[in-house]
Backbone as JSON, one array per atom type, in Angstrom:
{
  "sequence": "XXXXXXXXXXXXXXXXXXXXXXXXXXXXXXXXXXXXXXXXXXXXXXXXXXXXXXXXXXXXXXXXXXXXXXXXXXXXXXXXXXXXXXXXXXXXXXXXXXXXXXXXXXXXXXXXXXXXXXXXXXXXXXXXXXXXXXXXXXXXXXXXXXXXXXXXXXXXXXXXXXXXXXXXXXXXXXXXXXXXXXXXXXXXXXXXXXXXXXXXXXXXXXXXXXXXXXXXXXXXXXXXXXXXXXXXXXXXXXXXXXXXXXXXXXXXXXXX",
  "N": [[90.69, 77.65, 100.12], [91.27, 78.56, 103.2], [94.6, 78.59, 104.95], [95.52, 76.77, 107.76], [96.76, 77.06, 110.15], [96.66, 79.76, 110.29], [93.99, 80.19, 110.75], [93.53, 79.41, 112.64], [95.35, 80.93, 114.44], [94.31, 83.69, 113.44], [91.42, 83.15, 114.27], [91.64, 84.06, 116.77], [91.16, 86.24, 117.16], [89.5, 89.61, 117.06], [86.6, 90.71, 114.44], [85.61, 92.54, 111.41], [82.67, 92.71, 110.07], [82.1, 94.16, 107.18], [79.18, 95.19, 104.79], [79.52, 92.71, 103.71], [82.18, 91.75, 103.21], [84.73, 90.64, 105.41], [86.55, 91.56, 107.75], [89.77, 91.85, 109.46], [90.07, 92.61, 112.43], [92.99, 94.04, 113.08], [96.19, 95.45, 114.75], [98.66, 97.01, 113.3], [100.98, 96.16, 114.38], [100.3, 93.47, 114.92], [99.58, 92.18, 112.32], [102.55, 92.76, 111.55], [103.91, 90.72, 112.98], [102.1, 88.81, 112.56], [103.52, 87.8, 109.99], [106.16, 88.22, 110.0], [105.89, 85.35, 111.9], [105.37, 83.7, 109.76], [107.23, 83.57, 107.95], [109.55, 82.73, 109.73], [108.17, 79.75, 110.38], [107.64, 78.91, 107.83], [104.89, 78.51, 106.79], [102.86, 79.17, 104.5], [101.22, 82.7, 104.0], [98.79, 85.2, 103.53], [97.87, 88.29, 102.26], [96.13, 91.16, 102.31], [94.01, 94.28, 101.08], [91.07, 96.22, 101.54], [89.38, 98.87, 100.65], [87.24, 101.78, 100.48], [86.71, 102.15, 97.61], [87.38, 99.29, 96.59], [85.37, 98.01, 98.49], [83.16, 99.6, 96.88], [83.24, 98.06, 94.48], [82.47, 95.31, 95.49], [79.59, 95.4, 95.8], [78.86, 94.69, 92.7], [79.93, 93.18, 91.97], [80.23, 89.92, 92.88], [82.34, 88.24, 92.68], [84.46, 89.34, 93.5], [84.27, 89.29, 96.92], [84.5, 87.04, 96.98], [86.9, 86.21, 96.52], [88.3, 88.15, 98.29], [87.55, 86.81, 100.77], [88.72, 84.47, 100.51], [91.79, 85.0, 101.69], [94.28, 85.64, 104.18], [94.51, 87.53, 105.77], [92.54, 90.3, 105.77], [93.02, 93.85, 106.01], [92.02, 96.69, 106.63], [91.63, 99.82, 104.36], [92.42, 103.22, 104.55], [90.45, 106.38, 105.54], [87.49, 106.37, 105.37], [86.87, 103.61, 105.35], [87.23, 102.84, 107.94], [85.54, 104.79, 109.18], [83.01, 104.53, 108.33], [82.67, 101.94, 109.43], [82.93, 102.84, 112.28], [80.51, 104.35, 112.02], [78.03, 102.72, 111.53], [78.79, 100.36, 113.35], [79.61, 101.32, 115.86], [81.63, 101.34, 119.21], [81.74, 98.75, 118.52], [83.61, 99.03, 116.12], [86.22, 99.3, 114.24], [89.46, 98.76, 115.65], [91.57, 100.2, 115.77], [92.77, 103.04, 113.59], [93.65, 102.24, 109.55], [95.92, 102.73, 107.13], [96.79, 101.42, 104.22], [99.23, 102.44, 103.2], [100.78, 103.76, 105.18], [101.19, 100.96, 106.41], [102.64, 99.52, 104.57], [105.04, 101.16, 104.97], [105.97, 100.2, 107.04], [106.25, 97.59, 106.7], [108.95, 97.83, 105.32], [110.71, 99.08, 107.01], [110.76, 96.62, 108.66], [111.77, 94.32, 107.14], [114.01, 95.54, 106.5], [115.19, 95.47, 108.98], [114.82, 92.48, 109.65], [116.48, 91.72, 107.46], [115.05, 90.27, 105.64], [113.88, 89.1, 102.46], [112.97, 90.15, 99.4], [110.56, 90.24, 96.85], [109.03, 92.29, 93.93], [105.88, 92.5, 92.31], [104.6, 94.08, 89.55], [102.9, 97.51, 88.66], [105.58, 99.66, 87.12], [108.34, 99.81, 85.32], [109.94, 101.79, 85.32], [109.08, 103.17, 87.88], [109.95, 100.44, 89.41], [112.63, 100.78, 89.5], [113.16, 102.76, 90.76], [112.9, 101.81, 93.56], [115.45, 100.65, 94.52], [116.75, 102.74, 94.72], [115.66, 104.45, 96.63], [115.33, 102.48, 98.87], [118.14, 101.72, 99.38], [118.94, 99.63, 101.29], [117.66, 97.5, 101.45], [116.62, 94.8, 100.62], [116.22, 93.48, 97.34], [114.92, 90.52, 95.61], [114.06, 89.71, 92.91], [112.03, 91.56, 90.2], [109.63, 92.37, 88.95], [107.62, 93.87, 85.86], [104.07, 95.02, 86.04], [102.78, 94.64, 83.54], [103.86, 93.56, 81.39], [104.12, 89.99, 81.41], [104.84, 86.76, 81.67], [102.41, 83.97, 83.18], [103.41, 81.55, 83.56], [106.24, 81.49, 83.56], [106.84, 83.44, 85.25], [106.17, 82.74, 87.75], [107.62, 80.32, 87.97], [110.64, 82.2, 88.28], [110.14, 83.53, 90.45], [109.71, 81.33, 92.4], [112.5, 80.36, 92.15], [113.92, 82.43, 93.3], [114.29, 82.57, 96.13], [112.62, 83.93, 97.69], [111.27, 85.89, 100.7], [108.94, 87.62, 100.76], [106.31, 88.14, 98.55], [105.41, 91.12, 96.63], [102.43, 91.72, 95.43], [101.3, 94.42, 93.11], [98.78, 94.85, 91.4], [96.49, 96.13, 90.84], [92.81, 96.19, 92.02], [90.19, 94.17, 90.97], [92.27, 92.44, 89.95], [94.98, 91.91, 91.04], [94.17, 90.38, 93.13], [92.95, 87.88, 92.37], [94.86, 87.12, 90.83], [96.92, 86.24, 93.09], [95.09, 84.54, 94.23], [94.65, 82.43, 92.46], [97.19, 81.51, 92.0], [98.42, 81.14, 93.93], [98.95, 78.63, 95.6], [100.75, 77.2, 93.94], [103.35, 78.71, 94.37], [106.02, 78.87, 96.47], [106.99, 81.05, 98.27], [106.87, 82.85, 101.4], [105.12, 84.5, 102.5], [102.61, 86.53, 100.71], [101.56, 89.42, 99.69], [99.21, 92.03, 98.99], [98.84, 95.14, 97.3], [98.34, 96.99, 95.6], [98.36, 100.24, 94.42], [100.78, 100.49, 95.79], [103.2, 100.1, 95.61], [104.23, 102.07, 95.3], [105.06, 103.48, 96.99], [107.01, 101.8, 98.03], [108.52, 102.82, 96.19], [109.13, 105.43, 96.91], [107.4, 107.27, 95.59], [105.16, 107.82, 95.75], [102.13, 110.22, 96.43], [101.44, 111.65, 99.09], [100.67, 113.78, 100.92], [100.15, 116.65, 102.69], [100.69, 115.79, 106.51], [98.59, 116.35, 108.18], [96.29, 116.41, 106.82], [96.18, 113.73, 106.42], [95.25, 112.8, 108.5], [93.11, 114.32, 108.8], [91.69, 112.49, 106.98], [91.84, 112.86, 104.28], [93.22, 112.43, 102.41], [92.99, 110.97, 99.9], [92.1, 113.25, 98.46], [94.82, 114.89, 98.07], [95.82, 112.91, 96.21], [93.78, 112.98, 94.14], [93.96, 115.24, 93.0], [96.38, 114.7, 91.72], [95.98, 112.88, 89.83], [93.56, 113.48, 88.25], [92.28, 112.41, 86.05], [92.36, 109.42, 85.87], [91.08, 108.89, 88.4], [88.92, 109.82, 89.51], [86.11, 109.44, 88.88], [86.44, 107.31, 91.04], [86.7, 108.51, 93.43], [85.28, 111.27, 93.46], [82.8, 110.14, 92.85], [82.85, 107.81, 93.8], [82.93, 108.21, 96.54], [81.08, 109.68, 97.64], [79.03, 107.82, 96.99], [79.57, 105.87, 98.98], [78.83, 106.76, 101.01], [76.32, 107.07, 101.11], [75.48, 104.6, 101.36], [76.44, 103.56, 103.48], [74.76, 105.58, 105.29], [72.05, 104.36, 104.49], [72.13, 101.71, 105.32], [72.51, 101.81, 107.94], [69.86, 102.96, 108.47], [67.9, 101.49, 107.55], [68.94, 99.6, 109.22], [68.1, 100.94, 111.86], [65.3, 100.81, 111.36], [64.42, 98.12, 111.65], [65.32, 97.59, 114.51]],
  "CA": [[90.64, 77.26, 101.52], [92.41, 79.1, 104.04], [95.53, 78.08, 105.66], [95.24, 76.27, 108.95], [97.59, 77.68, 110.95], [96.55, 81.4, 110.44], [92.55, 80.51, 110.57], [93.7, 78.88, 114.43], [96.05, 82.44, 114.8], [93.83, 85.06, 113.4], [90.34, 83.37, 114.49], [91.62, 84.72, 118.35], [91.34, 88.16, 116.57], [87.83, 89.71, 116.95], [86.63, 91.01, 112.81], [84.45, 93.72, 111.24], [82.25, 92.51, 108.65], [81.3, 95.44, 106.31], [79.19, 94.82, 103.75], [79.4, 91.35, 103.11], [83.66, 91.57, 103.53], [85.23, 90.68, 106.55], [88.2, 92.24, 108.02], [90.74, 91.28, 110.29], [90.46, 93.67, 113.42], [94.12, 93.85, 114.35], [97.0, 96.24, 114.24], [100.14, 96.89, 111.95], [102.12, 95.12, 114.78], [99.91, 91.97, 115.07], [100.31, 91.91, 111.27], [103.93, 92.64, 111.19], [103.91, 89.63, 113.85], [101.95, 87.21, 111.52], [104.11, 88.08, 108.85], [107.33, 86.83, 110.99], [105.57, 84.22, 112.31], [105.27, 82.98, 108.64], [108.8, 83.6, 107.12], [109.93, 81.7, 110.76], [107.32, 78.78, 110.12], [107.35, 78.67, 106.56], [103.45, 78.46, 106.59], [102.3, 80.64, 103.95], [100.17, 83.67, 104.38], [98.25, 86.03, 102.11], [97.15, 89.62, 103.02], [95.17, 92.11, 101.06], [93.44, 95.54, 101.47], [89.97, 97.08, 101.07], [89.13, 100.29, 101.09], [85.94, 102.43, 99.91], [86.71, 101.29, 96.28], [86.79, 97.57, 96.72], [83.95, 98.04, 98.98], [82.01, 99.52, 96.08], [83.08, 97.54, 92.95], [82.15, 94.45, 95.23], [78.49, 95.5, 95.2], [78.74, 94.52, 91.6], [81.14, 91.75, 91.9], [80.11, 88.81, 93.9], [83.33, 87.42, 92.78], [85.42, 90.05, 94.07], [83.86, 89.03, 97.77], [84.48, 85.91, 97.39], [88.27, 86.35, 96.34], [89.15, 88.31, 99.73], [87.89, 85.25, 101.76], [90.7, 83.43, 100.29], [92.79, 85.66, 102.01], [94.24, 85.29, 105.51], [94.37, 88.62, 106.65], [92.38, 91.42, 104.81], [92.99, 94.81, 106.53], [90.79, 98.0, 106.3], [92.76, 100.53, 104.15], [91.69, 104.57, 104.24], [89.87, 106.26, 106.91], [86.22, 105.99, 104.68], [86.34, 101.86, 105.95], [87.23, 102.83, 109.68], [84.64, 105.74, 109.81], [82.05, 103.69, 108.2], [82.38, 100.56, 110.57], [82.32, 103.35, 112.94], [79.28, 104.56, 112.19], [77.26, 101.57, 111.88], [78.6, 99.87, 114.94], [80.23, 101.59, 116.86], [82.74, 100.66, 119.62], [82.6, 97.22, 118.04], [83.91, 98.94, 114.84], [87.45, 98.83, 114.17], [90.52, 99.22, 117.02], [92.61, 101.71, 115.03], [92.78, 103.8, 111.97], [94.83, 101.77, 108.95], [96.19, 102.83, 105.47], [98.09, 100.43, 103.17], [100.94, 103.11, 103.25], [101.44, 103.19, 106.84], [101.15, 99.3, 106.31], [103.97, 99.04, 103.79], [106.44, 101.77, 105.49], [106.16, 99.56, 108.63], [107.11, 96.53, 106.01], [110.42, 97.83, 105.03], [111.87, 99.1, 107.96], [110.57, 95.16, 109.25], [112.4, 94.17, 106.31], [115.46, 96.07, 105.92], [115.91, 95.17, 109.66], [115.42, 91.22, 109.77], [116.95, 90.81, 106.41], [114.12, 89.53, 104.8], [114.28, 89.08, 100.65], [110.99, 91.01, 98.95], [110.21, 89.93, 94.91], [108.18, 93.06, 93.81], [105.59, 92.23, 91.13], [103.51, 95.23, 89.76], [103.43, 98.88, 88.28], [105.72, 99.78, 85.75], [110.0, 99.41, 85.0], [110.76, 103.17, 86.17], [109.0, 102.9, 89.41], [110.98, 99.49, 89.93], [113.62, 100.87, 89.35], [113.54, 103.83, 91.92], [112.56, 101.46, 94.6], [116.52, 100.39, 95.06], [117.34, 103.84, 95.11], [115.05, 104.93, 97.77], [115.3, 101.76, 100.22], [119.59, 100.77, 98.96], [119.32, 98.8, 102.41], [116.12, 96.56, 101.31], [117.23, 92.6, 99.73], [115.14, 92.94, 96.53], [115.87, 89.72, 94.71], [113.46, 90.21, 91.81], [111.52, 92.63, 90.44], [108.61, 92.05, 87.41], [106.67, 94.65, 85.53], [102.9, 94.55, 86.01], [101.56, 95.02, 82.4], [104.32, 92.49, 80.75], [104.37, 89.21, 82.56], [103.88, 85.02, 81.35], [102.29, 83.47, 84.35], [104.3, 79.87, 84.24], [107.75, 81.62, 83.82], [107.02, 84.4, 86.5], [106.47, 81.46, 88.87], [109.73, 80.11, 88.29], [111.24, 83.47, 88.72], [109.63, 83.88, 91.82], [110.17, 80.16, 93.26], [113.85, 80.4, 92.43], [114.37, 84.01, 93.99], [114.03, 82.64, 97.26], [112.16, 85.32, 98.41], [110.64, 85.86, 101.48], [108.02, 88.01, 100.83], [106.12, 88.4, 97.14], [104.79, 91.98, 96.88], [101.75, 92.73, 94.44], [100.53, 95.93, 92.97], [98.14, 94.72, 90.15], [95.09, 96.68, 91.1], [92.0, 95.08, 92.14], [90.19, 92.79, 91.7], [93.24, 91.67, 89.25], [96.07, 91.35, 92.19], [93.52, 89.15, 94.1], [92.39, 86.92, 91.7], [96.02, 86.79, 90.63], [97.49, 85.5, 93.78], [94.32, 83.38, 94.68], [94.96, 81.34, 91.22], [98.63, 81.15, 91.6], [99.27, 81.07, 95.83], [99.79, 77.46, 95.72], [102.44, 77.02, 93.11], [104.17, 79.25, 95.21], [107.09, 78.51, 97.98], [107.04, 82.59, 99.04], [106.23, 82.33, 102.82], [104.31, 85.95, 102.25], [101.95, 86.97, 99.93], [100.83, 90.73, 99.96], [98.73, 92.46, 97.63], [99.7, 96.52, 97.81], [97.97, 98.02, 94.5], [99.65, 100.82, 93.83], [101.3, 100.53, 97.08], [104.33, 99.53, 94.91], [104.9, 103.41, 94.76], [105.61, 103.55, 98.5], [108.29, 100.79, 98.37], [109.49, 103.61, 95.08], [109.03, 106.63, 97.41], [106.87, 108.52, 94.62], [103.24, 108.29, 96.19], [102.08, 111.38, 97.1], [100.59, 111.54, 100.05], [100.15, 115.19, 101.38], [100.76, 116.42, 104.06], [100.25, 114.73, 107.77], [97.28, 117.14, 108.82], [95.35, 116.05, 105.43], [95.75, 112.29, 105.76], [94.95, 112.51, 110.01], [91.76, 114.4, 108.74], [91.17, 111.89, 106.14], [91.55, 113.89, 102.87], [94.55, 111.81, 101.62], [92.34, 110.61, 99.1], [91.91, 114.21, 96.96], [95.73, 115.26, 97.15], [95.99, 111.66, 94.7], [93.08, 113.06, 93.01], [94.58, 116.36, 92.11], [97.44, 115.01, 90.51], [95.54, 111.86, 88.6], [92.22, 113.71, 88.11], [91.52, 111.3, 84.73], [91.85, 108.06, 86.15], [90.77, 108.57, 90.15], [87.57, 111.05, 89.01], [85.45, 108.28, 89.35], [86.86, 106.64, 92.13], [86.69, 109.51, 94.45], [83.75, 112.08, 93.15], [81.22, 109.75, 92.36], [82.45, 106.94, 94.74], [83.18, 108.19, 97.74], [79.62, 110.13, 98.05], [78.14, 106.39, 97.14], [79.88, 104.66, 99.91], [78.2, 107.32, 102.19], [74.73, 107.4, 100.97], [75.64, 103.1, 101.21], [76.44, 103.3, 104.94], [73.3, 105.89, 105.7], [71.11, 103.77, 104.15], [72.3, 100.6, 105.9], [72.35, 102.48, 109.16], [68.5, 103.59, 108.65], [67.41, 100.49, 107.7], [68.89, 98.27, 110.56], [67.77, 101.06, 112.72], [64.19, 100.85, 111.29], [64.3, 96.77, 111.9], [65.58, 97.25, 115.93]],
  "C": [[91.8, 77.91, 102.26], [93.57, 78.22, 104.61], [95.41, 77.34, 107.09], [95.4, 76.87, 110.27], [97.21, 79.14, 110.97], [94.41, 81.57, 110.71], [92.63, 80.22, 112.25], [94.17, 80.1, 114.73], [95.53, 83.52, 114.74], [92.17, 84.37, 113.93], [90.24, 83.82, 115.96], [91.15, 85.97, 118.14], [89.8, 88.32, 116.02], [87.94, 90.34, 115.03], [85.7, 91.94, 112.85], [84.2, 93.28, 110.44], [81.48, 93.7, 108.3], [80.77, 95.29, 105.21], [79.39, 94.0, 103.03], [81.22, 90.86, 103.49], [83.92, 91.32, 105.11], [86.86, 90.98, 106.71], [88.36, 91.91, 109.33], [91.07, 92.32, 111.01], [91.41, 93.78, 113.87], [95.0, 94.84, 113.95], [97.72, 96.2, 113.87], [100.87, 95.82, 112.97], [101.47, 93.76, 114.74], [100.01, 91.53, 113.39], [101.8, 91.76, 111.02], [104.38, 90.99, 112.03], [103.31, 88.51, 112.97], [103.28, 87.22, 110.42], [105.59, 87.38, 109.23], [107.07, 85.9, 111.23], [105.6, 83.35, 110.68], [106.17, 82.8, 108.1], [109.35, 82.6, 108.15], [109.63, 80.12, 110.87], [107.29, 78.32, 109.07], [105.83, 78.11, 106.27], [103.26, 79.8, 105.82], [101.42, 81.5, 104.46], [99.98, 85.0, 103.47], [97.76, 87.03, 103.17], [96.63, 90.34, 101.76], [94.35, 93.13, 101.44], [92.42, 95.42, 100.86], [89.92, 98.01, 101.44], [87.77, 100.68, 100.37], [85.14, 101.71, 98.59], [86.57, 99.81, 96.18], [85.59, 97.55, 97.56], [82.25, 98.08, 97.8], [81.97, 98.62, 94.95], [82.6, 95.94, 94.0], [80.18, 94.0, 95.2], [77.77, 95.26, 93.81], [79.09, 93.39, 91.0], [81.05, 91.33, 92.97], [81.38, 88.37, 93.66], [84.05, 88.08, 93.34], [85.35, 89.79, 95.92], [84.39, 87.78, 98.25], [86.34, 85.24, 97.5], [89.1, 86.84, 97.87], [88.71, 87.32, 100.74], [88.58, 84.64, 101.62], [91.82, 83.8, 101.07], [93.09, 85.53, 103.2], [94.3, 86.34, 106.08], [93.91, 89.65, 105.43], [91.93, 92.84, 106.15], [92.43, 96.19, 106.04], [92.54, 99.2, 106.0], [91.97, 102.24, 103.39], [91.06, 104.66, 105.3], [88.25, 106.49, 106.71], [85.87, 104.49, 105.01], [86.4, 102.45, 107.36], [86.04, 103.91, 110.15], [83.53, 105.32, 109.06], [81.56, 102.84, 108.69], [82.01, 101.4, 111.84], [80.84, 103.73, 113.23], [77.91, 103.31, 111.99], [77.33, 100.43, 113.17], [79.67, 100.08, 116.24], [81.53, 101.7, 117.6], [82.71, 99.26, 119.5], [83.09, 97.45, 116.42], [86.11, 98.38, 114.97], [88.16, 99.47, 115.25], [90.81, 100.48, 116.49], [92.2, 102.11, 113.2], [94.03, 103.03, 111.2], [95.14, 102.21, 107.85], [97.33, 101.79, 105.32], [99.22, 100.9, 103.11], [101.56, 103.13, 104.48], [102.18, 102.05, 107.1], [102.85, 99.29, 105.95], [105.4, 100.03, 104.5], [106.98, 100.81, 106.43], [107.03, 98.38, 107.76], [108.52, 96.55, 105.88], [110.61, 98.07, 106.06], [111.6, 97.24, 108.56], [112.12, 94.28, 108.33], [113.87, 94.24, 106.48], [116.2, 95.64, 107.74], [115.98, 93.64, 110.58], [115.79, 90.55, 108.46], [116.01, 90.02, 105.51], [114.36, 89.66, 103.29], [112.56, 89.26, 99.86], [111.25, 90.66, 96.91], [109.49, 91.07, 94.92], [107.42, 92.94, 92.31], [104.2, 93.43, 91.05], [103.86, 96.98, 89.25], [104.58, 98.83, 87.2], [107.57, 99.64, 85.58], [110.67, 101.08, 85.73], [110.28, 103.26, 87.27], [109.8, 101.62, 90.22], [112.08, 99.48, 90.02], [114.37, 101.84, 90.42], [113.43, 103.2, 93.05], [114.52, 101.25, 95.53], [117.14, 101.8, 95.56], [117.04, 104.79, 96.46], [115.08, 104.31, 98.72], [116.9, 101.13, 99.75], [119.6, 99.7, 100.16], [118.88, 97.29, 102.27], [116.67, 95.33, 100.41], [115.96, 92.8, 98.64], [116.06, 91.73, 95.5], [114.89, 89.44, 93.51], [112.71, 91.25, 91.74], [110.77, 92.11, 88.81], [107.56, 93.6, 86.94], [105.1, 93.97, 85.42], [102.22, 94.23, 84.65], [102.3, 93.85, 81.62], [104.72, 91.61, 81.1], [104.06, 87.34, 81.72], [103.55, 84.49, 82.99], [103.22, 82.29, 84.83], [105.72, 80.76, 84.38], [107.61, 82.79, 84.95], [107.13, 83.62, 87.9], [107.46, 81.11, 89.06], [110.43, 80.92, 88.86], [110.81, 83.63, 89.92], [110.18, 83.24, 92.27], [111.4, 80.23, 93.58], [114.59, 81.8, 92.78], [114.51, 84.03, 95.26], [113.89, 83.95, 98.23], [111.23, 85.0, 99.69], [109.07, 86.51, 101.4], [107.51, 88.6, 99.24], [105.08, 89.97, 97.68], [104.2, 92.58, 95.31], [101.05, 93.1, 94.31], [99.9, 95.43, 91.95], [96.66, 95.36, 90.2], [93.92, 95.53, 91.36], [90.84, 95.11, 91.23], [91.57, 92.28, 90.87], [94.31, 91.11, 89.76], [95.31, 90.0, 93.16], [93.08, 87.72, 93.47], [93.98, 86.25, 91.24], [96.65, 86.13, 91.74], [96.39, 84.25, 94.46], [94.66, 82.17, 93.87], [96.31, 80.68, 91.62], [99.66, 81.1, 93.54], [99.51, 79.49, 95.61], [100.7, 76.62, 95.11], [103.12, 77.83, 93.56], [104.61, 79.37, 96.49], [107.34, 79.34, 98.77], [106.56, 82.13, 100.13], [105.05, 83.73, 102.72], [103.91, 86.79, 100.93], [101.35, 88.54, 99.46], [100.59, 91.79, 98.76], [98.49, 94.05, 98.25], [98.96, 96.93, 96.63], [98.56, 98.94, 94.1], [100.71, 100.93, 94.73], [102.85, 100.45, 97.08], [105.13, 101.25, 95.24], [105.36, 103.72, 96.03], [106.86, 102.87, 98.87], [109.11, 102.03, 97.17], [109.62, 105.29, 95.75], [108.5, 107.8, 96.2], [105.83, 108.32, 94.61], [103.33, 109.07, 96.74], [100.99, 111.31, 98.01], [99.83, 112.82, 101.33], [100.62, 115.23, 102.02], [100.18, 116.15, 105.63], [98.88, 114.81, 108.81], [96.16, 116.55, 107.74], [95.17, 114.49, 105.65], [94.82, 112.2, 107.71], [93.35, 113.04, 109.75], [90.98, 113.67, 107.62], [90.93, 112.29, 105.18], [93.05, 113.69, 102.13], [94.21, 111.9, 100.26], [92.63, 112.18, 97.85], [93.05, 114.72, 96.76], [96.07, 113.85, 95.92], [94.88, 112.24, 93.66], [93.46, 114.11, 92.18], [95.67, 116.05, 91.51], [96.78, 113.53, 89.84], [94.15, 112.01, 88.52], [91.45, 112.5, 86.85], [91.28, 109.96, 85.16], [91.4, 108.17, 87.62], [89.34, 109.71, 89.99], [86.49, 110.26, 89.84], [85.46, 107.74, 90.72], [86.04, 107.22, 93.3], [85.63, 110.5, 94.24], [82.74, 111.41, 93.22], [81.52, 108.22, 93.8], [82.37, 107.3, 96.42], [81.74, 108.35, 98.41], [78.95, 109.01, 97.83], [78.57, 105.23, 97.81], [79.12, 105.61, 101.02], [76.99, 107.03, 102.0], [74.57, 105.99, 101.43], [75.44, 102.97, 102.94], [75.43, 104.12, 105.94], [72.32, 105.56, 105.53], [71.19, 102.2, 105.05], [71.9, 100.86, 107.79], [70.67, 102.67, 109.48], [67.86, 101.93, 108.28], [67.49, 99.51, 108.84], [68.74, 99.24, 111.81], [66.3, 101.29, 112.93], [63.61, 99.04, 111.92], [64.48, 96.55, 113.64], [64.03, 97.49, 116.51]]
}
């Protein structure tokens, strides 16, 4: 069950439902704005991304669908969700173009300049380790590896870290299901699930360069340097989120 306070705050905020998901039409600042409003309030609040990929694995996974409704803000991440809502409806698709990295840069400088205190749970001991080195300004007051973790004592660790904002990378659906289970044994005022997004707070995601991500082709410099595990992802999914949104398109324009 959602939060109260953020279903009264974000139901002012028009949505895009794609595909059974609904997303939270608003921009990095009206996020960065809940996100204060919650550390200020101490009303929790959960966020979480989709993009192409969660789009397709939840065609398979009703539960994965049912996991980002838990969520109080789930924001469209890649420009394969914003030019998909586009093309099915239009100017009632989404306001702006969003990626999760954009997202999280905007986080730290938010961060590093109201002092906020970030737990980072997720990815691996040498990426957690570069994160201090790349943001020295940033309050991390824990830091957990994703792959070796007990759930009751990570809680503790968390609770007593008085952190402001818990940040995790556990891929999906496993980050979502993970903070759906475990959001209310936790006193964090901010929840935010980042996937590998962790590597952005470690400055070692590669992200191309600024002409490649503006034409939406972020996506294949990650594939050229992790062709084994993103093959899939990106070859075989991307072309079956298109054929997904021309087929949806032809059908509800065979039904008008």
């Amino acid at each position: 069950m959602k939060n109260s306070i953020w279903s009264y705050y974000l139901d002012k905020e028009s949505s895009v439902k794609l595909f059974g998901i609904k997303f939270n039409n608003i921009t990095y600042k009206e996020i960065l704005d809940a996100i204060q409003l919650a550390i200020h309030t101490k009303n929790q609040l959960t966020i979480c991304y989709a993009n192409v990929n969660s789009i397709n694995l939840s065609f398979n996974d009703e539960k994965l669908k049912k996991l980002l409704s838990e969520f109080d803000i789930v924001h469209q991440d890649g420009f394969g969700v914003y030019l998909g809502a586009k093309i099915l409806f239009g100017r009632n698709g989404f306001c702006c173009r969003q990626s999760g990295s954009d997202l999280y840069e905007q986080i730290i400088e938010a961060a590093i300049l109201n002092d906020w205190n970030l737990f980072i749970f997720g990815d691996i001991d040498d990426t957690l380790k570069r994160i201090n080195n790349k943001y020295p300004k940033l309050s991390i007051v824990g830091k957990k590896n994703g792959y070796v973790f007990e759930d009751e004592k990570l809680l503790v660790e968390i609770n007593n870290s008085n952190s402001d904002i818990l940040v995790v990378g556990l891929g999906t659906p496993k980050q979502e299901e993970w903070i759906v289970k475990n959001k209310s044994n936790l006193i964090v005022k901010v929840i935010i699930a980042v996937g590998d997004g962790i590597k952005v707070f470690a400055g070692n995601k590669r992200r191309g360069p600024k002409i490649l991500q503006k034409l939406g082709f972020e996506w294949f410099v990650r594939f050229i340097f992790e062709p084994k595990r993103l093959w899939k992802r990106y070859i075989l999914g991307i072309p079956l989120f298109i054929f997904r949104v021309i087929k949806f398109k032809f059908k509800n324009s065979i039904n008008e």
